[in-house]
C-alpha positions as a LaTeX table, in Angstrom:
\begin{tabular}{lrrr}
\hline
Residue & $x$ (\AA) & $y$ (\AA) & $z$ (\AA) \\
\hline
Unk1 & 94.69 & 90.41 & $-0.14$ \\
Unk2 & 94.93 & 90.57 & $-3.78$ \\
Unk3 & 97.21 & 93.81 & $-3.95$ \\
Unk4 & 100.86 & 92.75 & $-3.46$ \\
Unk5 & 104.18 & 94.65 & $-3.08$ \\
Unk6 & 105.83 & 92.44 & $-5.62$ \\
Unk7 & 102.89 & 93.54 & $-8.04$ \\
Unk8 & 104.23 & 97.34 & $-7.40$ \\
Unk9 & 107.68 & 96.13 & $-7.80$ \\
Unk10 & 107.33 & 94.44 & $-11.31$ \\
Unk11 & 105.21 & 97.37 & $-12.23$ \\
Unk12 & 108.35 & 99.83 & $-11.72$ \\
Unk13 & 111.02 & 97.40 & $-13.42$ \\
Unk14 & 108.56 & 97.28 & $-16.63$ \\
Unk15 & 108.24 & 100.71 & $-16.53$ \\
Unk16 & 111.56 & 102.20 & $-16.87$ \\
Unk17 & 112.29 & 99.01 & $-19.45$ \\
Unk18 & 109.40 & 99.05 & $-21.77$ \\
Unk19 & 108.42 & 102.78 & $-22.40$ \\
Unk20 & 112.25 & 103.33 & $-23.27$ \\
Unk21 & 111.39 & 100.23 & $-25.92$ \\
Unk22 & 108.03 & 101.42 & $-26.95$ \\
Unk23 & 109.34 & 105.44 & $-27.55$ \\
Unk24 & 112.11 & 103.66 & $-29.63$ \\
Unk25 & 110.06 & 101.05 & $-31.82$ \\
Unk26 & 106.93 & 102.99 & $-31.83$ \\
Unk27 & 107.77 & 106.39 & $-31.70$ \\
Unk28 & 105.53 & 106.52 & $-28.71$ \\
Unk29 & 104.32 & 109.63 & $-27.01$ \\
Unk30 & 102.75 & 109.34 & $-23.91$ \\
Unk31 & 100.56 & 112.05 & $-22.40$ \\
Unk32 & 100.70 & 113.51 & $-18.62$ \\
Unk33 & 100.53 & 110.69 & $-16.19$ \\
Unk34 & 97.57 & 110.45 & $-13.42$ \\
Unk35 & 97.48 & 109.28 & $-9.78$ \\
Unk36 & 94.38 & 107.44 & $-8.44$ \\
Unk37 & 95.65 & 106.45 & $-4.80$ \\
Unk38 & 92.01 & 105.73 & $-3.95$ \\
Unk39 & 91.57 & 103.33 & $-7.28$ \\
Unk40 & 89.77 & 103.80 & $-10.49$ \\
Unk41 & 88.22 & 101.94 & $-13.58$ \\
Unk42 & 90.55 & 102.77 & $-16.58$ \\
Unk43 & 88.96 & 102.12 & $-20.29$ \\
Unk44 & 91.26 & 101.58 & $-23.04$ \\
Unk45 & 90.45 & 100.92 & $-27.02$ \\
Unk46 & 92.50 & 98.04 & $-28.22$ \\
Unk47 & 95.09 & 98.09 & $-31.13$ \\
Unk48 & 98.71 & 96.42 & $-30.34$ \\
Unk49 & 100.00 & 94.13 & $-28.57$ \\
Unk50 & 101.71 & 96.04 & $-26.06$ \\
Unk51 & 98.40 & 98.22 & $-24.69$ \\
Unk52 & 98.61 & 97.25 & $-21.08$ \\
Unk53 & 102.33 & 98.69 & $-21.06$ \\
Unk54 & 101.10 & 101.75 & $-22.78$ \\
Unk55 & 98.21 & 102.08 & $-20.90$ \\
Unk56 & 99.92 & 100.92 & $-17.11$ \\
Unk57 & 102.61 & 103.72 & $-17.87$ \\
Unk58 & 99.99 & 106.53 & $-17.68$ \\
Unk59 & 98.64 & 105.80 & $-14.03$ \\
Unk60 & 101.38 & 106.20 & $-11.26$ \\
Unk61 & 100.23 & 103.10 & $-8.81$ \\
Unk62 & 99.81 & 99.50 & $-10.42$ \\
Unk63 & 97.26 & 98.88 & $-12.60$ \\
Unk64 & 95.54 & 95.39 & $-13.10$ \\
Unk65 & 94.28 & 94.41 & $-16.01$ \\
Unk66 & 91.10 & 92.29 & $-16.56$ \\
Unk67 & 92.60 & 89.49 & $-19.24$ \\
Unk68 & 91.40 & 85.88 & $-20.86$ \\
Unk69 & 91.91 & 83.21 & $-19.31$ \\
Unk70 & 94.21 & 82.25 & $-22.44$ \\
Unk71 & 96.62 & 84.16 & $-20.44$ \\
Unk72 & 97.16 & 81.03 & $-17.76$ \\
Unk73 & 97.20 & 78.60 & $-19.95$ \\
Unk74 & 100.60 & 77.34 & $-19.77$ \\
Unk75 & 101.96 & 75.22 & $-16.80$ \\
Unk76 & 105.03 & 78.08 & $-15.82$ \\
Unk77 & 104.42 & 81.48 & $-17.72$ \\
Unk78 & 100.98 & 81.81 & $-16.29$ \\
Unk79 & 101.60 & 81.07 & $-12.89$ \\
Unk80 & 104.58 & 83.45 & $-13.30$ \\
Unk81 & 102.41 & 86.29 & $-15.00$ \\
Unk82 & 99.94 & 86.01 & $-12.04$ \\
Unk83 & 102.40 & 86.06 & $-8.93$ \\
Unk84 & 104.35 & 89.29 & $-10.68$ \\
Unk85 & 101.15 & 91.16 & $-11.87$ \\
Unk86 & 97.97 & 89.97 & $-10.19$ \\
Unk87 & 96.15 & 90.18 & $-13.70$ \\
Unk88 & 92.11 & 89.79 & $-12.95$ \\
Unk89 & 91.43 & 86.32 & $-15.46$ \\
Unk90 & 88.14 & 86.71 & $-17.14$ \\
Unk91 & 86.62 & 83.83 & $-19.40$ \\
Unk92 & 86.54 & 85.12 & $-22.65$ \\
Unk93 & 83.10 & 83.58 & $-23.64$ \\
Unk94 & 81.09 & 84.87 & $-20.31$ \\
Unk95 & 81.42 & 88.59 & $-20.12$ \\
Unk96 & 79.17 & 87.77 & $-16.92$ \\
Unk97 & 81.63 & 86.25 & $-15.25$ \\
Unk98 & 81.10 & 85.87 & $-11.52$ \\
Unk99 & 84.41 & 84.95 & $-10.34$ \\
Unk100 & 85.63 & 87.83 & $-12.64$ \\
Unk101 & 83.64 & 90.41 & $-11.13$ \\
Unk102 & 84.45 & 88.98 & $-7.46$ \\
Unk103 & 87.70 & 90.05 & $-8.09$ \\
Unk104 & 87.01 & 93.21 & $-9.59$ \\
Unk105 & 85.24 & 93.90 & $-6.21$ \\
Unk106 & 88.22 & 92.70 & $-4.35$ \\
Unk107 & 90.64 & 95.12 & $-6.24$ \\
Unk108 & 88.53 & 97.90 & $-6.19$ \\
Unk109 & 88.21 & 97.55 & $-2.32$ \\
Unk110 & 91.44 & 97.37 & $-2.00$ \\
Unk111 & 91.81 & 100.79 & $-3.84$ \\
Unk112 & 93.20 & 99.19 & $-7.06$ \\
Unk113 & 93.56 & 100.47 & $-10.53$ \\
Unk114 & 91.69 & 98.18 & $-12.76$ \\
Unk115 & 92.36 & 98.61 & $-16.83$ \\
Unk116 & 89.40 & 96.98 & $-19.10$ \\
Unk117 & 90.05 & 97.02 & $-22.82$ \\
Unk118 & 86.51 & 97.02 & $-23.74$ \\
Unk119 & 86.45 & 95.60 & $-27.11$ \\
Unk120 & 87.53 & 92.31 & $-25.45$ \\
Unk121 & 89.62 & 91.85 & $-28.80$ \\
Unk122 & 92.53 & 93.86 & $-30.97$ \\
Unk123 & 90.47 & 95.58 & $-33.80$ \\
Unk124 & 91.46 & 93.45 & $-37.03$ \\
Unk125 & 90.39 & 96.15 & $-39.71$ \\
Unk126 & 90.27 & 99.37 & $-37.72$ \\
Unk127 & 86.86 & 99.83 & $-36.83$ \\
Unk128 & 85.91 & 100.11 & $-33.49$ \\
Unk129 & 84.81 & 96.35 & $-32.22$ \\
Unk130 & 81.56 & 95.39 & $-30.38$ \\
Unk131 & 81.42 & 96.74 & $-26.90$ \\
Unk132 & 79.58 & 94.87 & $-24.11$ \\
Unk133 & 77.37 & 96.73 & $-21.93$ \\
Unk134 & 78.51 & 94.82 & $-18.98$ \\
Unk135 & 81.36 & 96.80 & $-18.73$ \\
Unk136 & 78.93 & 99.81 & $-17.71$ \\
Unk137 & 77.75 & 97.74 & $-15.16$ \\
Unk138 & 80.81 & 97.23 & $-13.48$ \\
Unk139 & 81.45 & 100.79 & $-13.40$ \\
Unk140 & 77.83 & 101.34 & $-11.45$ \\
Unk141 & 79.02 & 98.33 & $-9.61$ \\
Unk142 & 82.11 & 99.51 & $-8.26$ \\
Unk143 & 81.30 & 103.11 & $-7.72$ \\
Unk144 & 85.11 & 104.63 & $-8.82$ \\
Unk145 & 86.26 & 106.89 & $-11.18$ \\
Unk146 & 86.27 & 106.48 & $-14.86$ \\
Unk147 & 88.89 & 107.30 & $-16.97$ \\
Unk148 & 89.02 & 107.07 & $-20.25$ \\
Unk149 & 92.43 & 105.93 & $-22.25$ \\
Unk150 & 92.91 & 106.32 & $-26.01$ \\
Unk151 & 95.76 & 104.80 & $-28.09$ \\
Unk152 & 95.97 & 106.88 & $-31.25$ \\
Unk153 & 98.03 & 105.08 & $-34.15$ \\
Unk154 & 98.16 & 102.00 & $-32.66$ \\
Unk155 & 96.41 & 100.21 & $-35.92$ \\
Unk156 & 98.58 & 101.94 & $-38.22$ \\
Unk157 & 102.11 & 100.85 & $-36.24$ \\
Unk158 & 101.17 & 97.40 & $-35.68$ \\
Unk159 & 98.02 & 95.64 & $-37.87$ \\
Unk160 & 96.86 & 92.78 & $-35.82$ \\
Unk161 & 96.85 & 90.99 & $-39.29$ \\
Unk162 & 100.19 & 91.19 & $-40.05$ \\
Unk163 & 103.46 & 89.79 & $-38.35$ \\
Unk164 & 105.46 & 93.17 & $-38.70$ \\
Unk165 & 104.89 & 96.66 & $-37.38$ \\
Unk166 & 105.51 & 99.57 & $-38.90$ \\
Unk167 & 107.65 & 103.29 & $-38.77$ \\
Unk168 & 104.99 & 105.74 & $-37.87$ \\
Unk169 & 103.53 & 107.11 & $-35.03$ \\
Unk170 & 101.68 & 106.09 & $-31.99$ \\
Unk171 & 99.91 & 108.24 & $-28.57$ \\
Unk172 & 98.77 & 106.89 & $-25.70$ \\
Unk173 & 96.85 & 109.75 & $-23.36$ \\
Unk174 & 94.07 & 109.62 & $-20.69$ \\
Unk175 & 91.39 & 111.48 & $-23.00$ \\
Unk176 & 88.62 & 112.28 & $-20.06$ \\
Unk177 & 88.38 & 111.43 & $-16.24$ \\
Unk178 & 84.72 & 111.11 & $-14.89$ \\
Unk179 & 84.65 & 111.23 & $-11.38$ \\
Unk180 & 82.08 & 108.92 & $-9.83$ \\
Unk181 & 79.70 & 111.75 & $-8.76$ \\
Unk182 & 79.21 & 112.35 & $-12.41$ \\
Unk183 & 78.53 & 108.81 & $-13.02$ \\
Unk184 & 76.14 & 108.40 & $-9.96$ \\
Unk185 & 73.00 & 109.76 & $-11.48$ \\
Unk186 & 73.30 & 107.78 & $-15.04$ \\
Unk187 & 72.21 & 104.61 & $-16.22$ \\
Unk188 & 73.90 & 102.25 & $-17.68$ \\
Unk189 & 73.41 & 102.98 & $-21.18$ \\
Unk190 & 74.74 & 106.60 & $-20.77$ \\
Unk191 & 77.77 & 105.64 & $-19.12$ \\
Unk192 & 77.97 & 103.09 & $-22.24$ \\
Unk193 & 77.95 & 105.57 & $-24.39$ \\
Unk194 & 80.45 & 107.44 & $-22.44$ \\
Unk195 & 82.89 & 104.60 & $-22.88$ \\
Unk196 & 82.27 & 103.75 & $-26.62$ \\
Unk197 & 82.08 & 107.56 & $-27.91$ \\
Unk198 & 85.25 & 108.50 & $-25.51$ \\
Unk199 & 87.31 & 104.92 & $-27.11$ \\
Unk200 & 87.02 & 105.00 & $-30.32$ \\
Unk201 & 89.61 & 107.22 & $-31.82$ \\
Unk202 & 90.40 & 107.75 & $-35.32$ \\
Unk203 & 93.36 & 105.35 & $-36.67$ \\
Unk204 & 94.55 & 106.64 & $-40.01$ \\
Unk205 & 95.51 & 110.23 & $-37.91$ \\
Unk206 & 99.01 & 109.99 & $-37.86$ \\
Unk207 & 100.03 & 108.50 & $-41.28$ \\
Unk208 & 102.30 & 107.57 & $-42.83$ \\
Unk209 & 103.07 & 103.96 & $-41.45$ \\
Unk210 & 105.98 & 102.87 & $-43.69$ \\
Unk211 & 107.01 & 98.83 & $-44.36$ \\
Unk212 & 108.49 & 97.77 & $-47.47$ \\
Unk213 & 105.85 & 94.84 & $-46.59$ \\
Unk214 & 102.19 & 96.77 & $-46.01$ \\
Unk215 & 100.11 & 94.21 & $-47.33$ \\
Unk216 & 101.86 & 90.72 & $-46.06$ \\
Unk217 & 99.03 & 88.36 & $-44.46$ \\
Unk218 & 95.66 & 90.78 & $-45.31$ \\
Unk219 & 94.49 & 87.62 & $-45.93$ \\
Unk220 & 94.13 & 86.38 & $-42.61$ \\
Unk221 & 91.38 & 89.31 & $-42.66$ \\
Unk222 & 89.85 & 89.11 & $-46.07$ \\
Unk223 & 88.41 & 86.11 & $-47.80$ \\
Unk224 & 86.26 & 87.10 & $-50.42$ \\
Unk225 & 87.33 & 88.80 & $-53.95$ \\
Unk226 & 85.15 & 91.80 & $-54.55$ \\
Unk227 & 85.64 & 91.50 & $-58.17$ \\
Unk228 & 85.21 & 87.86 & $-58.94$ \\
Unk229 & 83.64 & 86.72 & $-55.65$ \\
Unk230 & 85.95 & 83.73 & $-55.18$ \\
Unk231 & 86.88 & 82.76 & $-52.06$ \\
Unk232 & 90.42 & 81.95 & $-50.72$ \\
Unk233 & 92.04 & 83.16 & $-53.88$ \\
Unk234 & 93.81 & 85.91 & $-52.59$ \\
Unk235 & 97.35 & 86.12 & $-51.88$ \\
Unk236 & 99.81 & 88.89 & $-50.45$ \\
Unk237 & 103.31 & 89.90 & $-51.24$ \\
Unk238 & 104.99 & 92.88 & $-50.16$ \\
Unk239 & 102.56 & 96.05 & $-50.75$ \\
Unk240 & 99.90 & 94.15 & $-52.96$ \\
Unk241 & 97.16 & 91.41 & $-52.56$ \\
Unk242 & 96.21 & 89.78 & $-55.62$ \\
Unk243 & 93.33 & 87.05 & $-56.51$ \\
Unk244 & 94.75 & 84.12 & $-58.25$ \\
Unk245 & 91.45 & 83.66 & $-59.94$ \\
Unk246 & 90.63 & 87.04 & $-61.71$ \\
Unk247 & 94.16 & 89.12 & $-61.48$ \\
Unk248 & 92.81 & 91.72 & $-58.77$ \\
Unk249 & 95.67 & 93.29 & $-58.16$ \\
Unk250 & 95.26 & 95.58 & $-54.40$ \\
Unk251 & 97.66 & 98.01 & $-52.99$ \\
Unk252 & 97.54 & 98.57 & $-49.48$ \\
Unk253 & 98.93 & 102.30 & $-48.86$ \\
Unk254 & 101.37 & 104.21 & $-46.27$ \\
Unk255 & 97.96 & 105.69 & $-45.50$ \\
Unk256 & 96.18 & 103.00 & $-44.46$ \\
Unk257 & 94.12 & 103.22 & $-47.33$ \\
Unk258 & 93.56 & 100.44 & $-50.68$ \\
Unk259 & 93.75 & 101.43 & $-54.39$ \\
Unk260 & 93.63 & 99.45 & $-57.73$ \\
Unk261 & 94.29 & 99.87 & $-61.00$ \\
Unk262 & 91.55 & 98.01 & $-62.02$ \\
Unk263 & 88.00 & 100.00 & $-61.85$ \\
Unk264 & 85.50 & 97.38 & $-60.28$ \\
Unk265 & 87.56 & 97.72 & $-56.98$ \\
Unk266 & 85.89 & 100.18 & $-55.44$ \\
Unk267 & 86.93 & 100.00 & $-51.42$ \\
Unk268 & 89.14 & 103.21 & $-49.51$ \\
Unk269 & 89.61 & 100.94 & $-46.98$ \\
Unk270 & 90.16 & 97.70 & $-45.08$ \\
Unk271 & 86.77 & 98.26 & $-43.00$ \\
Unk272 & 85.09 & 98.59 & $-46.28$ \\
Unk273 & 86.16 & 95.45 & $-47.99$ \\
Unk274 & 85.61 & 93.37 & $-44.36$ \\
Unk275 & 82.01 & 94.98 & $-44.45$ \\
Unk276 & 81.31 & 93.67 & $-48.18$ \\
Unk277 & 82.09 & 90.42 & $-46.75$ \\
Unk278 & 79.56 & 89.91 & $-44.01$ \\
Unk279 & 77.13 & 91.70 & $-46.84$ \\
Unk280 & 78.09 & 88.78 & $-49.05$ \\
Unk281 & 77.39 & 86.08 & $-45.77$ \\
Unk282 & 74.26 & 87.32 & $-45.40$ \\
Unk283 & 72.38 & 86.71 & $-49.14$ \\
Unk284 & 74.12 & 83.17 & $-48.60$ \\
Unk285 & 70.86 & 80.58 & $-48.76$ \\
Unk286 & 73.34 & 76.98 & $-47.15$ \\
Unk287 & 71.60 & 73.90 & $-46.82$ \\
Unk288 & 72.00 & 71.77 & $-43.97$ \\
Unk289 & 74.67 & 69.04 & $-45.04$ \\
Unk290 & 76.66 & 71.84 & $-47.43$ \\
Unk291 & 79.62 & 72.65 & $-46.22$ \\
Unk292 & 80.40 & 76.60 & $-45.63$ \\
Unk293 & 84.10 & 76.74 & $-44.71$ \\
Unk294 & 86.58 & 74.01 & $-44.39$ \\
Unk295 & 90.63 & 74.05 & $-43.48$ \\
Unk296 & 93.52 & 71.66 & $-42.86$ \\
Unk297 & 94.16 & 72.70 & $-39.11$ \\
Unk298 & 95.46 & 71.21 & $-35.35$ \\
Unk299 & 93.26 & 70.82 & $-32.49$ \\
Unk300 & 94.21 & 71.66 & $-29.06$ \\
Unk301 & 92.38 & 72.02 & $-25.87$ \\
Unk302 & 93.58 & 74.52 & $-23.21$ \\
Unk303 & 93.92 & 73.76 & $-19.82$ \\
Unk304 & 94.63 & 76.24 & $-17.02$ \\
Unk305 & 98.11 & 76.94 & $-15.59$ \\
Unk306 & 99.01 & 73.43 & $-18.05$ \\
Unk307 & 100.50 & 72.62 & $-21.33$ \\
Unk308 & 97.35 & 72.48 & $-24.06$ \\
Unk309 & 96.43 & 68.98 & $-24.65$ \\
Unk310 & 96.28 & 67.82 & $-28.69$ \\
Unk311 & 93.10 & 66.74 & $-29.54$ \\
Unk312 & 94.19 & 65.78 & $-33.46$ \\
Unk313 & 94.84 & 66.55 & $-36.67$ \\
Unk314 & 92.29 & 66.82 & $-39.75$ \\
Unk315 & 89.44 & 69.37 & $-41.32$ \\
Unk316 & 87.94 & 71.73 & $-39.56$ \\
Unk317 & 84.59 & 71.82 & $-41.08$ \\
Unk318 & 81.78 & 74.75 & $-40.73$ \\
Unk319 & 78.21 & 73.34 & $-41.70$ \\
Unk320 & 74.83 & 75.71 & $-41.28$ \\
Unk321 & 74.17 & 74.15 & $-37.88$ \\
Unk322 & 77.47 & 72.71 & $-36.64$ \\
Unk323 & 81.30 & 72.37 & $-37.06$ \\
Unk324 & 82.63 & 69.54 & $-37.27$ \\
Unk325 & 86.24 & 67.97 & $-36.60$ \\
Unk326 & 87.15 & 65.14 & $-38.75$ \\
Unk327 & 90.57 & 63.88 & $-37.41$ \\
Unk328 & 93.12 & 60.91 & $-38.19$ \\
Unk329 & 91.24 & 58.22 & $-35.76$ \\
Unk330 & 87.57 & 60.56 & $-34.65$ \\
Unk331 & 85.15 & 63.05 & $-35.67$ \\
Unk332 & 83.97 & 65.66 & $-32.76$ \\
Unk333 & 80.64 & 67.32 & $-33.74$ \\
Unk334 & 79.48 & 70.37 & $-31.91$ \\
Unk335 & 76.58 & 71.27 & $-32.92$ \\
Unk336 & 76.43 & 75.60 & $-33.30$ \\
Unk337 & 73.65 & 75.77 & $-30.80$ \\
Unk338 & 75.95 & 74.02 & $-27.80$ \\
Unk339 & 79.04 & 76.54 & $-28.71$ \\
Unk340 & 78.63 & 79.27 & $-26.11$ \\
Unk341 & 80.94 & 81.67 & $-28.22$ \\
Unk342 & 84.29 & 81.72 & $-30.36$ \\
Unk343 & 86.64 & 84.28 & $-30.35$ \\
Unk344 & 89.97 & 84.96 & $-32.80$ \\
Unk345 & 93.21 & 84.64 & $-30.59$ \\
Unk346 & 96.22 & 86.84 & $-31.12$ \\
Unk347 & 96.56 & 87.00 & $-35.11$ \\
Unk348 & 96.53 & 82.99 & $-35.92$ \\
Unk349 & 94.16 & 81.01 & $-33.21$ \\
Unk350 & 90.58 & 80.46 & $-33.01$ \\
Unk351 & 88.96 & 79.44 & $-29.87$ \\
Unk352 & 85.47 & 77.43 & $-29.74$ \\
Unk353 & 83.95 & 77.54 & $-26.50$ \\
Unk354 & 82.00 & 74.74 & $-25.73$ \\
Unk355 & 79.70 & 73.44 & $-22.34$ \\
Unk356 & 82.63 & 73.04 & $-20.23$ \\
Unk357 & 85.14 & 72.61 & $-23.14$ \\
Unk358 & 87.17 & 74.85 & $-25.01$ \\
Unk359 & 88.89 & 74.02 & $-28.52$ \\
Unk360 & 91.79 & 75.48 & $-29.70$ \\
Unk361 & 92.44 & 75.51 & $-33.74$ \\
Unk362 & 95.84 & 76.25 & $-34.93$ \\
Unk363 & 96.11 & 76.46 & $-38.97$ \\
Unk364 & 98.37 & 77.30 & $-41.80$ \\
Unk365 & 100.15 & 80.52 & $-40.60$ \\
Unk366 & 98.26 & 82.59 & $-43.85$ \\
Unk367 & 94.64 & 80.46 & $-42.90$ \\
Unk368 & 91.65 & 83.23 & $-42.15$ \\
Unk369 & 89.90 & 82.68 & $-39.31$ \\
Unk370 & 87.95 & 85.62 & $-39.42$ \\
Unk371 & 85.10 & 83.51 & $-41.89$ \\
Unk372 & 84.22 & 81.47 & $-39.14$ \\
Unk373 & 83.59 & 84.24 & $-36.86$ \\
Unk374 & 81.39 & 85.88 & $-39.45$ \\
Unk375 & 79.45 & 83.29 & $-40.37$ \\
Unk376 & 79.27 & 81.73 & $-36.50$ \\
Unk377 & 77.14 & 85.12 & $-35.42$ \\
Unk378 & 75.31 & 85.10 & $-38.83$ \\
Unk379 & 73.84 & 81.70 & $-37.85$ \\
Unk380 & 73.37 & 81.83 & $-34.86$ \\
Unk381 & 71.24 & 85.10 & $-35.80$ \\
Unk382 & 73.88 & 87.60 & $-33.47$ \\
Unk383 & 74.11 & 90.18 & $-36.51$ \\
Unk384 & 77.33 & 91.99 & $-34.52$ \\
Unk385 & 79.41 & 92.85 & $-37.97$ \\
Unk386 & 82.62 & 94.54 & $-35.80$ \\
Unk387 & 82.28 & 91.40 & $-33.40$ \\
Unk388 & 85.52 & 89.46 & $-32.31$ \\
Unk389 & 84.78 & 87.50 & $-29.41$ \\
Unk390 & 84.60 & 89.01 & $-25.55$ \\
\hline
\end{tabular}
């Protein structure tokens, strides 16, 4: 059996610990909780780092949530995290995956809760990422209710770009339960559009977000100046983000939105500037031995329920039809057609997912990641623009 009564257990003693917390740091309101003795399928948009918490408190029984494999990786926390809360491990770069969906079917038989956050990823510039389809398959699949979960706020409280969060306000509510005799008669792509018109709420509601540090580490999201078109010239201190090339001088707001003194900037917000950048990708013309991106970094690889293994230190290289490692003693070439996916961890890890191999790059704690994921799908000719890796 997959359900245990320790699983119930740790799902009480994080209960009456962590909403206290989250009500405290967050301001958190949470809406009327629901019971689903018989199980359900609970969607969720994605926007802090405590979502599961947030979401888990709504639902009376235990919920379990379909996570990365990233999760396990580590030789004691991730066996831990799986004996107290049964989590359902997914790999990130298959959103087909078999064993996942096994164990989906095992839960659900069980009459389990099961919580999907359907962008796969924490939205980095408060859009709404890329949601795949396959999760309205697994709603035909398993035949239970859906309910749909939004956390309103969320981006303004805690930017997944930034290593602070912020005094404001955040909700976390069951917006809409479809019982599975409403479900029965539609096909996938109108139960898709259930889930991606029900999740995606709008983030700058409950301003103001207040930090005497707003703008610290936008750069980890934005690469390109709009005004000179350098790249990696920008810098953030406090409230402003500044390009050490042409003065652009950015304030980022208490309402979530930009403003400049200077006329030629010309973005209300975040989204905005992150969409002029994948504009700016795509009239790029690179020839085959030019490089595109290249960083100072560490590479790990990951290994399940162990400690990640160091592969080396050196350049992380992006050329127009592979990356390439250059370390102290080897170079590891993989060419873009053989990498499967890559996906931006937490706020300062990318993950390349290779055949059987998966590469973990650790940088400079200010070093954007989010240019390699642009230009990765703009090669490889995937043109998802709010895409962060499933």
């Amino acid at each position: 059996m997959w359900i245990k009564k320790r699983h119930v257990i740790t799902n009480f003693l994080l209960r009456i610990t962590l909403v206290p917390f989250m009500k405290i740091k967050y301001r958190l309101k949470l809406g009327k909780r629901y019971s689903f003795s018989d199980g359900s399928i609970i969607v969720s948009n994605h926007v802090t780092s405590m979502d599961q918490f947030m979401v888990g408190a709504l639902i009376k029984q235990h919920t379990y949530i379909i996570s990365t494999q990233d999760l396990f990786n580590h030789r004691f926390i991730g066996k831990l995290i799986f004996n107290l809360v049964g989590p359902i491990s997914k790999e990130k770069s298959n959103p087909n995956d078999i064993v996942a969906i096994k164990n989906c079917i095992k839960v659900s038989k069980e009459k389990g809760n099961i919580v999907v956050f359907a962008e796969g990823n924490r939205s980095i510039n408060g859009n709404l990422c890329i949601v795949d389809k396959s999760i309205a398959k697994l709603v035909k699949l398993l035949k239970k209710p859906l309910v749909i979960v939004n956390i309103v706020g969320g981006y303004g409280v805690e930017p997944r770009w930034s290593d602070k969060s912020r005094k404001g306000r955040l909700e976390c509510f069951v917006k809409k339960v479809y019982p599975y005799q409403e479900l029965e008669n539609k096909d996938v792509d109108e139960i898709y559009d259930l889930i991606v018109n029900g999740i995606n709420v709008d983030n700058y509601k409950y301003s103001p977000y207040k930090s005497r540090k707003k703008a610290e580490y936008l750069e980890r999201v934005v690469y390109r100046c709009p005004k000179c078109g350098s790249l990696h010239t920008l810098h953030s201190k406090g409230n402003y983000l500044s390009c050490s090339s042409c003065n652009l001088k950015v304030k980022y707001n208490e309402d979530l939105t930009l403003s400049s003194e200077d006329q030629n900037f010309k973005f209300k917000y975040l989204s905005d500037w992150y969409k002029y950048q994948i504009d700016e990708l795509k009239k790029e013309t690179f020839k085959e031995d030019e490089i595109i991106f290249k960083d100072e970094v560490k590479i790990y690889q990951p290994r399940l329920y162990k400690k990640k293994l160091l592969v080396g230190r050196g350049s992380f290289e992006l050329y127009s039809k592979y990356f390439l490692f250059k370390l102290e003693n080897k170079e590891i070439k993989l060419p873009l057609d053989e990498v499967k996916a890559i996906t931006i961890l937490g706020r300062k890890k990318l993950n390349i997912y290779h055949g059987k191999k998966t590469y973990q790059i650790l940088g400079d704690t200010r070093l954007n990641f989010v240019k390699y994921m642009n230009a990765f799908y703009l090669l490889k000719g995937e043109d998802n623009d709010e895409f962060m890796g499933l």
